[in-house]
C-alpha positions in Angstrom: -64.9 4.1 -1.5 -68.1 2.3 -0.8 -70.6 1.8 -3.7 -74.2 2.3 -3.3 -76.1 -0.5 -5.2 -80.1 0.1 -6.2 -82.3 -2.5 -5.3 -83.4 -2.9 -7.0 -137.1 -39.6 -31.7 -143.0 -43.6 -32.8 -143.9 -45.7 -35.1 -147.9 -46.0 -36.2 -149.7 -49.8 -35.7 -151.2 -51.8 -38.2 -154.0 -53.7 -38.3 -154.1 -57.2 -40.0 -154.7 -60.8 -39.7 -152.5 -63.7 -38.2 -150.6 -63.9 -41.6 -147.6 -61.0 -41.7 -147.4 -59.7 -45.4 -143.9 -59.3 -46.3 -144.0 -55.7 -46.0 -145.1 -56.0 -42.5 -142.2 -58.7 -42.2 -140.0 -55.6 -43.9 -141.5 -53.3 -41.1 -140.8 -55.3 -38.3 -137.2 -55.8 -39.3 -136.4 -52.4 -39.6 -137.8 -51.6 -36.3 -135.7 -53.6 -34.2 -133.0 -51.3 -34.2 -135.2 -48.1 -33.1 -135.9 -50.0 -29.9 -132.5 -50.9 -29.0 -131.7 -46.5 -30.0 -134.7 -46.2 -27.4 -133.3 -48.2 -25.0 -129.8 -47.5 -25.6 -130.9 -43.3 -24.9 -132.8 -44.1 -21.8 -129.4 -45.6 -20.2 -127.2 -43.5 -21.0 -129.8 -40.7 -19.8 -130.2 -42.7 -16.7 -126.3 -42.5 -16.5 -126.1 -38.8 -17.0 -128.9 -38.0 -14.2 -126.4 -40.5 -12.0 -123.4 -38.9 -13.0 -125.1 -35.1 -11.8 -126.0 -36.7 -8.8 -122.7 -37.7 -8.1 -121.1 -34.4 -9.0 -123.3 -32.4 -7.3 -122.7 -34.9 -4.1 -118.9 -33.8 -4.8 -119.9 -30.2 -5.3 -120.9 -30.3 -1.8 -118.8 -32.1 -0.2 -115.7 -30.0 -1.5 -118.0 -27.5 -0.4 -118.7 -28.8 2.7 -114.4 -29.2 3.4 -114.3 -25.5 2.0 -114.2 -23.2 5.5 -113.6 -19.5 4.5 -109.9 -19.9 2.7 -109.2 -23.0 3.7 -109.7 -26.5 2.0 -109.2 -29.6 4.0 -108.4 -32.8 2.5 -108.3 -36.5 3.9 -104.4 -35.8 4.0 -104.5 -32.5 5.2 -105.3 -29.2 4.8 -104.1 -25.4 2.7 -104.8 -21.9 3.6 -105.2 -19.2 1.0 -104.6 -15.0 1.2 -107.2 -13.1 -0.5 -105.5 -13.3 -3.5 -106.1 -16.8 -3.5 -102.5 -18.0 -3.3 -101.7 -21.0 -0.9 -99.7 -19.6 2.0 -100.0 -22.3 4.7 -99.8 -26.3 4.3 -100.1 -28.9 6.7 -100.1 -32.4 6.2 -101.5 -34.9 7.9 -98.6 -37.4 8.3 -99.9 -40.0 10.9 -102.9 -40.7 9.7 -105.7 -39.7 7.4 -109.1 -38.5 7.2 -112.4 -40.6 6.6 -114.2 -37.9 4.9 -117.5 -39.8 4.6 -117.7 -39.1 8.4 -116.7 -35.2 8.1 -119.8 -32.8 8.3 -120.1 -28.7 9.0 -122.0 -26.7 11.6 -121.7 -23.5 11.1 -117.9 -22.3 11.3 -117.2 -25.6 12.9 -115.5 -28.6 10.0 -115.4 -32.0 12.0 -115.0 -35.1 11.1 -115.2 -38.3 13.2 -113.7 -41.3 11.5 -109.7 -41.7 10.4 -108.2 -44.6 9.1 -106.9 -46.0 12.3 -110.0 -45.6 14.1 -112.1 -42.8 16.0 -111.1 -39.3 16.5 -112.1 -36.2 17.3 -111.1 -33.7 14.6 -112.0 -30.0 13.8 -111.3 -27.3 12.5 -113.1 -24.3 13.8 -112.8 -20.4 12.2 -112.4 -17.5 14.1 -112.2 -13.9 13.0 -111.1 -11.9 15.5 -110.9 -9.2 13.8 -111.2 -7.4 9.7 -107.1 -8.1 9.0 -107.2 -11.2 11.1 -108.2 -15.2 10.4 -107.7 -17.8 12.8 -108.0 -21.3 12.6 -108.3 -23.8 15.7 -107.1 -27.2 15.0 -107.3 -30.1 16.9 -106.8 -34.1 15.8 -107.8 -35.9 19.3 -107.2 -40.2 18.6 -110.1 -41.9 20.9 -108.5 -45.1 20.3 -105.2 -45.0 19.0 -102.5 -44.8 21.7 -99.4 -44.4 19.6 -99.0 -40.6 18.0 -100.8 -37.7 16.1 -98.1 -35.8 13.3 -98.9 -33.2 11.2 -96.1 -32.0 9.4 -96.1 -28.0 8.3 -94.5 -26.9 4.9 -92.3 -23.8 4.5 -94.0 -22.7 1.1 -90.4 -20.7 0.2 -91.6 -18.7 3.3 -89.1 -17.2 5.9 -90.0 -19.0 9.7 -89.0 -17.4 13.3 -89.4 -18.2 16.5 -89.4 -21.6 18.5 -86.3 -21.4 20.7 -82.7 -20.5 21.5 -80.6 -22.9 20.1 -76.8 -23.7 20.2 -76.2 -22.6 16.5 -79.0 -19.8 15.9 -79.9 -18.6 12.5 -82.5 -16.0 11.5 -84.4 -16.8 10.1 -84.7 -20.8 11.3 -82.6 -22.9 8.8 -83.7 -26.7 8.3 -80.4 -28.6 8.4 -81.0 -32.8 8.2 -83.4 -34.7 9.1 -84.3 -34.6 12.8 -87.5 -37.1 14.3 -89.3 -35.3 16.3 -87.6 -34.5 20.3 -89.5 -33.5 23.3 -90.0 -29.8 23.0 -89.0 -29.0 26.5 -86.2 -27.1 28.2 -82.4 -27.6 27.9 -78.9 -26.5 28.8 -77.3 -25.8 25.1 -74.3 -25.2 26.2 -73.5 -28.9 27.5 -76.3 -30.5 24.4 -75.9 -28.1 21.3 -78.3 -30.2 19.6 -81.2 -29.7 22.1 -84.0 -26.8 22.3 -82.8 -24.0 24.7 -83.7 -22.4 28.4 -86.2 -19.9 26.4 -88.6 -21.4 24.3 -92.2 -21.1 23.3 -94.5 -23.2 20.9 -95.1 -20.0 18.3 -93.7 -19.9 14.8 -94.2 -17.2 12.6 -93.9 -17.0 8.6 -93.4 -13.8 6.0 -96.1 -14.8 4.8 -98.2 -13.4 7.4 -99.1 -16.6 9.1 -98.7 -17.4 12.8 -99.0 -20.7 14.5 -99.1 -21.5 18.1 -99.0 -25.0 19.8 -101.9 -25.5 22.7 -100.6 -26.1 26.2 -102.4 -29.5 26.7 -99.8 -30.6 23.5 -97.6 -33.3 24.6 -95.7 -31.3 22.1 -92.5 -32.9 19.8 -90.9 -31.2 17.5 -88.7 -32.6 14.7 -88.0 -31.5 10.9 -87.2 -32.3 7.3 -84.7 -30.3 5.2 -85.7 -32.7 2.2 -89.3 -32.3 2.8 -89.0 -28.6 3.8 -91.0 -28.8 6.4 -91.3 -29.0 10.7 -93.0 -31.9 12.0 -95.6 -31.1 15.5 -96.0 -34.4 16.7 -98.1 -35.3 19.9 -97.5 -38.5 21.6 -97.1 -40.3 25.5 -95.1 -42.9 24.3 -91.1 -42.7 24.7 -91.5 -39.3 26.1 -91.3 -37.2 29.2 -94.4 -35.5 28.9 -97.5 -37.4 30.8 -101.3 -36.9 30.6 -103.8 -35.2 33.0 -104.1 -37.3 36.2 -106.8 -39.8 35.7 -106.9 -39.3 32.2 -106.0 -41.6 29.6 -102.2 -41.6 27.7 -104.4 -41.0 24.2 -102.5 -38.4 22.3 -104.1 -34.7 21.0 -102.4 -32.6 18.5 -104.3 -28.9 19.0 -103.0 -25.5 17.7 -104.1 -22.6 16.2 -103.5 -20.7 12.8 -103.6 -17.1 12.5 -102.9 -15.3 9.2 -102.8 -11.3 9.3 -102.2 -8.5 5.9 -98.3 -8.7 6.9 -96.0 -10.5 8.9 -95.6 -7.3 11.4 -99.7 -7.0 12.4 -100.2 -10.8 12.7 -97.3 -10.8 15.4 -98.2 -8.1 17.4 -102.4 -9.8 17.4 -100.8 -12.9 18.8 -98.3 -11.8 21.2 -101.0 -9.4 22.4 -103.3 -12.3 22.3 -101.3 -15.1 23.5 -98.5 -14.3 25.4 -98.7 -12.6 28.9 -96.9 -9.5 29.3 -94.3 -8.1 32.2 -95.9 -6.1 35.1 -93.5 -3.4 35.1 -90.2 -2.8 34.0 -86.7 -3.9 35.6 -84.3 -1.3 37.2 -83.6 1.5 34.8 -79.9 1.8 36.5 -79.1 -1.9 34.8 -80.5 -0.3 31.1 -78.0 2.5 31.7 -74.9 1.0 32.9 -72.8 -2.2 32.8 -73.4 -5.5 35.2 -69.3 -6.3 35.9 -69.4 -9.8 36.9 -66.8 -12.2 38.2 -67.2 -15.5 35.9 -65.3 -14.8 32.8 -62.3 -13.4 34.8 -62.1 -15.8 37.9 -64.2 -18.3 37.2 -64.6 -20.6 40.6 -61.7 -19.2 42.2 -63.1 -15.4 43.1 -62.5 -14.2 46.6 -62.6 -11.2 48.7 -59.4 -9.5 47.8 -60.5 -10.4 44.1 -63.6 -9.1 43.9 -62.8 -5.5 46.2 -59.7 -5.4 43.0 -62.1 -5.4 40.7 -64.4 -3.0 42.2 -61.3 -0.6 42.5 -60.3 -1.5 39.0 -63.6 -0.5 37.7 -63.4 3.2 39.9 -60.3 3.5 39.1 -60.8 3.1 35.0 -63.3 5.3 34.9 -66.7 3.3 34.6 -70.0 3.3 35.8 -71.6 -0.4 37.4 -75.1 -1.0 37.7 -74.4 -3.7 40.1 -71.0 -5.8 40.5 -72.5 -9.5 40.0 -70.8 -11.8 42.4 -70.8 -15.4 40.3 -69.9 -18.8 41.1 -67.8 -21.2 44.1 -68.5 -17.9 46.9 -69.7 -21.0 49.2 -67.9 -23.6 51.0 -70.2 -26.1 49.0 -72.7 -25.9 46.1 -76.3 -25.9 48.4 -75.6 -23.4 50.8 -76.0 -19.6 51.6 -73.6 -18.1 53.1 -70.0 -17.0 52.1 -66.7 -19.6 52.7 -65.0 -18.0 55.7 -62.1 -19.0 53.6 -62.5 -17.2 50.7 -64.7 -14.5 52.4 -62.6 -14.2 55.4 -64.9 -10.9 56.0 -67.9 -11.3 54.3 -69.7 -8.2 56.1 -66.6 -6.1 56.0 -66.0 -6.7 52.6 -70.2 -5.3 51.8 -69.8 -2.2 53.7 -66.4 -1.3 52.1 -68.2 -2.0 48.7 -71.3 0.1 49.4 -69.2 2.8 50.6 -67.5 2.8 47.0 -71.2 3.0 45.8 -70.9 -0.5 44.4 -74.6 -2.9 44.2 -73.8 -6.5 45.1 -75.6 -9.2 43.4 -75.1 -13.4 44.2 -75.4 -16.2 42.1 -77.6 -18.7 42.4 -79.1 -22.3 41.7 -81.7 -24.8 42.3 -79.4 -27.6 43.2 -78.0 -29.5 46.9 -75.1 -31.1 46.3 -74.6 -34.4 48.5 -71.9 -33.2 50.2 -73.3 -30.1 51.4 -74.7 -29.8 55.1 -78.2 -28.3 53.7 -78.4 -31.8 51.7 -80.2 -33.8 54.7 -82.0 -31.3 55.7 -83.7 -31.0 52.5 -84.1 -34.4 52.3 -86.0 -34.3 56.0 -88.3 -31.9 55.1 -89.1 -33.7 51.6 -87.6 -30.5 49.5 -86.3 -32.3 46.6 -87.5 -33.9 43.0 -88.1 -37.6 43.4 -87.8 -40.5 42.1 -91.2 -42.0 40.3 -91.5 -44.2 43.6 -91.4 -40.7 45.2 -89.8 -42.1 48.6 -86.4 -41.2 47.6 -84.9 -38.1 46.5 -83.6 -38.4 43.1 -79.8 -37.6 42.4 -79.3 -35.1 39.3 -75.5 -34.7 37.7 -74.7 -30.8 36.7 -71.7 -29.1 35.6 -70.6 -28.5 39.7 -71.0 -32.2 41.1 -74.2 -34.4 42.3 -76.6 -33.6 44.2 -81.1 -33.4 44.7 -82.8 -30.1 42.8 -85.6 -28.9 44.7 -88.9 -29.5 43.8 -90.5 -26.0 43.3 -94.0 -26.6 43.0 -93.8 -27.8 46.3 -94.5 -24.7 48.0 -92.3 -26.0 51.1 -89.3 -25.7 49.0 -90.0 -22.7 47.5 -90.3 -21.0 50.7 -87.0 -22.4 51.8 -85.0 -21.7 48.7 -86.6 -17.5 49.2 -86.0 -17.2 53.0 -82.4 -18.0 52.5 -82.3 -15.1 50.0 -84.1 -13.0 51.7 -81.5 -13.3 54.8 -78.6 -12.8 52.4 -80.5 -9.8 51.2 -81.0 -9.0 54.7 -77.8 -9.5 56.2 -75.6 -8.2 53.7 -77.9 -5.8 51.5 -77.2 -7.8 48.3 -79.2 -6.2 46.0 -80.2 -9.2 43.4 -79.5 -12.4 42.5 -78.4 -14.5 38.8 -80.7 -17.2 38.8 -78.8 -19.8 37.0 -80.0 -23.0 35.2 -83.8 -24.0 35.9 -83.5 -26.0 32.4 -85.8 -29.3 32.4 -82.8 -31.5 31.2 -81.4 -30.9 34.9 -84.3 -33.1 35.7 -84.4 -36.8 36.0 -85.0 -39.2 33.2 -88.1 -40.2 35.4 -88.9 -37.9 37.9 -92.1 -37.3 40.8 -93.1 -33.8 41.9 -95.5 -32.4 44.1 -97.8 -31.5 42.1 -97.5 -33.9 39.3 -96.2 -32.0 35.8 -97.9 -33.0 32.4 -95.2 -30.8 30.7 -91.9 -30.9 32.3 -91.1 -27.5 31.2 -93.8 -26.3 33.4 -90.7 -27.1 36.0 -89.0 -24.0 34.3 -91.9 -21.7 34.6 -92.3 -22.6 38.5 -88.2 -21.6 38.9 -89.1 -18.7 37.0 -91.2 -17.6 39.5 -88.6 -17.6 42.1 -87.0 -14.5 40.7 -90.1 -12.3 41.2 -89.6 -10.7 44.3 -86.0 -10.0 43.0 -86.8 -8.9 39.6 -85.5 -5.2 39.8 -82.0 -6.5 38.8 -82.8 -10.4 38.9 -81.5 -12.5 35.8 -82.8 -15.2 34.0 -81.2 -17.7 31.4 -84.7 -19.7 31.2 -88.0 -19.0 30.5 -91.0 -20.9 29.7 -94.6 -19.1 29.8 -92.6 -16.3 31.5 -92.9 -13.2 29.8 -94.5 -12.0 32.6 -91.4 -12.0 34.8 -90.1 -8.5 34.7 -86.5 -9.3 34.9 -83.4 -9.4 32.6 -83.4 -12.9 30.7 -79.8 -13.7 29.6 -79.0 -15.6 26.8 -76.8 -19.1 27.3 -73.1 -18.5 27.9 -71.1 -17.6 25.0 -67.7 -18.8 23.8 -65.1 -16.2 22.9 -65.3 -16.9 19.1 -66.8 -15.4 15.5 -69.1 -17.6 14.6 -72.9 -18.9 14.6 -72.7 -21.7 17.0 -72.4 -19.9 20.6 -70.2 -17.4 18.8 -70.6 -13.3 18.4 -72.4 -13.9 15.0 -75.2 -15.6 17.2 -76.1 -12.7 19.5 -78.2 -11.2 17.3 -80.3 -14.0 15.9 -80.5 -15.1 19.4 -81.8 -11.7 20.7 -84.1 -11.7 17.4 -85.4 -14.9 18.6 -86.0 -14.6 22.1 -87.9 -10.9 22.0 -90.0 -12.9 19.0 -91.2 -15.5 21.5 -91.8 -12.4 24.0 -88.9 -12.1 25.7 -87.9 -7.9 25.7 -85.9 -7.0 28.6 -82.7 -9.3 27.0 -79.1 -9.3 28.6 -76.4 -10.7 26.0 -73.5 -12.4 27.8 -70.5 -10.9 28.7 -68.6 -9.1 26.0 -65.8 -11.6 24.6 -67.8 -14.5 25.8 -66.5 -16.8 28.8 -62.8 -17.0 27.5 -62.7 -21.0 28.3 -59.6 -22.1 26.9 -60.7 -24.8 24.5 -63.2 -22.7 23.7 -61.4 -19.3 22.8 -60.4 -17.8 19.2 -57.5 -16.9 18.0 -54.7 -18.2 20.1 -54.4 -17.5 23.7 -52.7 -15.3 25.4 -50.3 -17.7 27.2 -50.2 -15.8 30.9 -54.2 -14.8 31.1 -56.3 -16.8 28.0 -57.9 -13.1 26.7 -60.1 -13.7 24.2 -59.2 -12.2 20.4 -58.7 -9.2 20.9 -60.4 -8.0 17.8 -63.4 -10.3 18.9 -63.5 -8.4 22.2 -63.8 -5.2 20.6 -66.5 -5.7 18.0 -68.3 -7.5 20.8 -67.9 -4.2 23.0 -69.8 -2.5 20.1 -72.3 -4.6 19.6 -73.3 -5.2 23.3 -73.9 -1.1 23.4 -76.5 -1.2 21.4 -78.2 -4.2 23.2 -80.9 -3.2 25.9 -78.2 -3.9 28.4 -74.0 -4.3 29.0 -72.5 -6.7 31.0 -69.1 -7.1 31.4 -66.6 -10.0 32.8 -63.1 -10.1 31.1 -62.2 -6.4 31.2 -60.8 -3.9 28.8 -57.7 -2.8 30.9 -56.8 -6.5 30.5 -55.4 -5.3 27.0 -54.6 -1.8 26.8 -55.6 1.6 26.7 -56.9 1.6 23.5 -59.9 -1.1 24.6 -60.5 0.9 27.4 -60.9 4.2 25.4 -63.1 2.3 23.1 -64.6 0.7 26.0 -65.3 4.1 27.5 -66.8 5.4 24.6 -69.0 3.0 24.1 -70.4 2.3 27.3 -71.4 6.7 26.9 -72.8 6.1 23.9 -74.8 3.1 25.3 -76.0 5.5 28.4 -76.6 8.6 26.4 -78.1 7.2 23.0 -79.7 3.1 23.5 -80.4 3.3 27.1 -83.0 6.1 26.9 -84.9 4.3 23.6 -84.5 1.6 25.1 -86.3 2.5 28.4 -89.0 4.4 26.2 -89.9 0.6 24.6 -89.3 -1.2 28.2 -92.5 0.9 29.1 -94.3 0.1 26.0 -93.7 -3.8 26.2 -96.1 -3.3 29.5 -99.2 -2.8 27.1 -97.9 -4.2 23.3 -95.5 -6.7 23.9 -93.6 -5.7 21.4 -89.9 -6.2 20.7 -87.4 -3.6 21.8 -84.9 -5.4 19.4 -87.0 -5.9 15.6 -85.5 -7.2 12.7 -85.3 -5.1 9.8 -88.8 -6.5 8.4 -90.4 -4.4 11.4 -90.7 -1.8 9.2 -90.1 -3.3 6.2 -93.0 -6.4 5.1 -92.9 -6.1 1.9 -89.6 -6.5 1.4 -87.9 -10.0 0.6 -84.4 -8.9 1.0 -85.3 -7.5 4.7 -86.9 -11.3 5.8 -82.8 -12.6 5.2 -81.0 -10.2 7.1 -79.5 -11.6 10.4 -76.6 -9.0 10.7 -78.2 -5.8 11.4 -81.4 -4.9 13.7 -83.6 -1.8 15.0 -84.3 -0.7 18.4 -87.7 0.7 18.2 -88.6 1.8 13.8 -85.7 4.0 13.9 -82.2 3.4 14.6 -80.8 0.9 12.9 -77.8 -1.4 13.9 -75.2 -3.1 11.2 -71.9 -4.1 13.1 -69.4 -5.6 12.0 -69.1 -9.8 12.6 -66.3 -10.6 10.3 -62.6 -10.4 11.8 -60.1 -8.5 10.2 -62.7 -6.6 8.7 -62.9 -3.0 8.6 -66.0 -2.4 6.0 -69.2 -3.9 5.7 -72.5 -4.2 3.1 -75.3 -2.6 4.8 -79.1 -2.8 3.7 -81.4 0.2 4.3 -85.1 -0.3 4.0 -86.7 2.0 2.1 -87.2 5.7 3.7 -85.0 8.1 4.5 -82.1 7.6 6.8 -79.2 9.8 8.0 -75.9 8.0 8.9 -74.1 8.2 12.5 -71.5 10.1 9.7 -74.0 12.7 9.0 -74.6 11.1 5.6 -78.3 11.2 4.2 -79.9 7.9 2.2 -83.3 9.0 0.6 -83.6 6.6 -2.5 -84.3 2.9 -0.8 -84.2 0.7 -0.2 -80.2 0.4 -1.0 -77.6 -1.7 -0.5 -74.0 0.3 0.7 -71.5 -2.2 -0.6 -68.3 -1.9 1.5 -69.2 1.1 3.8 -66.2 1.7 5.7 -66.4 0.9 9.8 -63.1 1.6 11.7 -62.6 -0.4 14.3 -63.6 2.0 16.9 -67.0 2.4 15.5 -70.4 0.7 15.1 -72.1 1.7 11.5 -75.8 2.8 13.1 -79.0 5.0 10.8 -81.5 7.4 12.5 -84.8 7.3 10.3 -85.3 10.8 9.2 -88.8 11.4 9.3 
């Protein structure tokens, strides 16, 4: 039985002759020390008029460093709530202020003079609106070439946002010590130390503070778990990132600070603020029924006779299919478009018999040429590809299928060439989408030459990005960079088929936490039992087909259904008909339940940009216990989401905010916020709350 837990100073002159008499001799003596009194009181009043001068100079000048909550310091700088306790800390870790050079106009603080030379520094406040203070910062070195760091504290605050990452917590965990990295794009599934595909330069605290990284940053991010803190460091030198054309390599560190009543409002002002929003939302057939694709079950080796089984499979078991996704190795070689005649014997056969079953088509695809293939000269004849810095040559990138050029997309040549051969595979075989895959700036030389020259390499990512638009009905995305406003599906990186936090079941949820924080709404997990590699895979492998955990696969399943969308590789007949009848099941819950909240939201994300997945402090800001929780979520305010992560588990403890909440049971909570210690959760089911209102 599960136990519910309650939260719980003159002297007169004589006249006389040139002889003294001894009483003036007396007089005279006595005297003496009435001057030295008088001369003694006159310094130390002089010292007291010089000591109020001195303090009232201070007076000002703390004054003058005061800026509506905020006092700044030669070695930084702390923000204060109305209650006058310190919420925000930044140090000034590359250099400090000369405050003698510091004066105020109006809302502007700026000071001209550091220790290692001239700068450009301010800080300028904003109030946007009543609830809301900003604060724009910027620390611009006019002589100093080497680096600008200001390092943030956490201030036993909760932090989200930043990026995907291999091993995701929520909220963000500071583990070592890290120097500051390139804050830029990257595959985390071959680098699980690096930043991932989706990632923006926003940070946001339970303590209602926001902070967001300009675009002109040559931005590096690193951390302390002694200190407690995350170091923003700008700097040329050592890095990828390169300044304006014609401009000088002299490093500027500019954000700005926002701090809002709670940590919900001061979100939803900068993502309304700050982030651009998608134009429309993606095809409502992908919210309401599973993508099937080929990569977790064939991997390279798919073919025709493969792909129309698994269409028939899918009939024949009884589910619905948004679109069947049609992943890698279709091609005779990695750089071209059409289908291997030996694989695809009947490429055009094979479409119409799948239309006729009602069955979408969509392909994968890539920004990369191998050598080998015959598209590779011609791209390099027509100039298509990255560069090398001399940019006469076309610069060879390694990825996970070979070596080959990536085209250069903010060369508009390429892009036109990469589209028109979608558009004829769209046209000649009605494929209805495509999986954009990679687009991460790590795929990009060490030292590269574009076009159009890139001060931030992730910019790279934005421009692939683009690509997907005129495909975006059913188009996915695993990167995104300034790309909110591409209304597609963005996937989170590949998953392997095990439990934990590092690319592992427990991650999907701080991952999807993550992403919609940085702006991201219209999320596609990865497939349900993750890619089943075989080094890769929990819980000892099936010797004839390398299923994942069985288990794992199930509570997987049940979690995916209440994601905004389903996709499926490794399927459920591959164990038995028990999977598929949970399968079943929840796929109907999925379309009859999520899908239509979750299409209510995709609308709204058009005007808020608000998450369609929110962590439990959504609704709950005031409470500490809600800021920790990175095993349950809402869609929308109200249904809530606690699956169970554990294996062999068939209970949970489950947190409900306070209000009143009726249980997928029929159960009704009315006294939170409570803890359910062990609430039971057969394997067949997912524990989910309706907020009764």
């Amino acid at each position: 039985m599960y136990q519910i837990v309650p939260v719980a100073p003159g002297e007169q002159q004589m006249a006389g002759g040139a002889g003294a008499s001894p009483l003036k001799k007396k007089l005279a003596n006595e005297g003496r020390p009435l001057v030295m009194a008088g001369m003694l009181g006159c310094v130390l009043v002089l010292a007291a008029v010089v000591a109020w001068c001195y303090y009232s100079a201070s007076l000002r000048k703390a004054e003058l460093l005061k800026t509506e909550l905020l006092d700044l310091d030669k070695d930084g700088f702390i923000i204060r709530n109305q209650a006058g306790a310190v919420i925000f800390t930044m140090t000034f870790r590359s250099g400090t202020l000369d405050l003698d050079s510091c004066s105020k106009d109006g809302s502007i603080l700026s000071c001209t003079q550091s220790d290692s030379g001239k700068l450009n520094f301010f800080i300028q406040t904003v109030r946007p609106k009543d609830t809301v203070m900003c604060y724009r910062v910027r620390w611009e070195e006019l002589q100093n070439e080497r680096l600008v760091e200001h390092a943030m504290a956490y201030n036993d605050s909760h932090w989200y946002g930043g990026a995907e990452t291999a091993t995701q917590y929520w909220p963000i965990r500071i583990q070592g010590e890290e120097e500051p990295l390139p804050f830029i794009t990257s595959d985390i599934y071959s680098n699980r130390n690096a930043f991932g595909g989706i990632l923006e330069r926003y940070w946001l605290s339970s303590n209602a503070t926001a902070i967001k990284i300009n675009d002109s940053v040559p931005f590096h991010l690193g951390w302390s778990e002694k200190d407690r803190t995350l170091r923003f460091q700008a700097r040329y030198q050592d890095s990828p990132f390169r300044p304006p054309d014609g401009q000088q390599a002299l490093p500027e560190l500019s954000y700005r600070v926002c701090v809002g009543s709670d940590v919900t409002s001061i979100h939803k002002y900068m993502v309304r603020r700050y982030f651009p929003k998608p134009i429309k939302v993606p095809s409502t057939e992908v919210f309401k029924h599973p993508v099937w694709s080929t990569w977790a079950l064939h991997k390279t080796s798919v073919t025709q006779e493969k792909l129309l089984r698994y269409a028939s499979d899918i009939t024949k078991h009884g589910f619905t299919c948004s679109h069947l996704e049609l992943d890698d190795r279709y091609t005779a070689d990695y750089g071209e478009f059409d289908f291997d005649p030996q694989k695809f014997p009947n490429a055009s056969g094979m479409f119409d018999k799948l239309r006729e079953d009602k069955f979408q088509v969509s392909l994968w695809t890539h920004p990369f040429i191998n050598y080998d293939s015959i598209n590779f000269g011609v791209a390099v004849e027509k100039g298509l590809f990255v560069r090398e810095p001399s940019g006469e040559l076309p610069a060879l990138v390694r990825w996970w299928n070979g070596i080959g050029g990536i085209l250069d997309f903010t060369n508009p040549e390429a892009r036109e060439w990469y589209s028109s051969h979608l558009r004829m595979l769209t046209a000649r075989y009605d494929v209805t989408s495509f999986k954009f895959d990679a687009g991460e700036t790590s795929y990009l030389p060490h030292q590269f030459s574009t076009l159009v020259p890139l001060s931030d390499p992730s910019t790279f990512t934005r421009r692939y990005t683009e690509m997907a638009v005129p495909f975006s009905e059913r188009a996915e995305l695993r990167v995104g960079y300034q790309s909110q406003n591409i209304s597609c599906f963005f996937r989170i990186i590949d998953r392997d088929s095990v439990w934990g936090y590092e690319l592992g079941l427990k991650s999907i949820i701080p991952t999807v936490l993550t992403i919609s924080i940085l702006g991201y709404q219209f999320v596609l997990p990865d497939m349900i039992g993750g890619n089943a590699y075989p080094n890769r895979t929990t819980g000892g492998l099936d010797g004839k087909n390398g299923l994942p955990d069985r288990e794992l696969y199930i509570r997987w399943l049940e979690l995916s259904a209440f994601m905004p969308a389903m996709q499926f590789s490794i399927p459920p007949w591959a164990y038995d008909d028990e999977v598929v009848q949970i399968a079943q099941k929840f796929t109907g819950l999925h379309e009859t339940l999520v899908a239509p909240r979750v299409l209510e939201l995709a609308g709204e994300v058009l005007d808020t940009g608000d998450p369609i997945v929110r962590p439990l402090w959504w609704i709950a800001n005031d409470d500490e216990a809600a800021y920790k929780i990175d095993s349950q979520f809402l869609i929308g305010d109200d249904l809530m989401v606690a699956p169970v992560l554990e294996p062999g588990k068939q209970e949970r403890d489950i947190y409900l905010p306070a209000g009143r909440w009726r249980s997928y049971k029929g159960e009704h909570f009315d006294k939170g916020p409570i803890y359910l210690t062990d609430y039971p959760v057969d394997l067949d089911e997912v524990a989910f709350f309706t907020w009764v209102h």
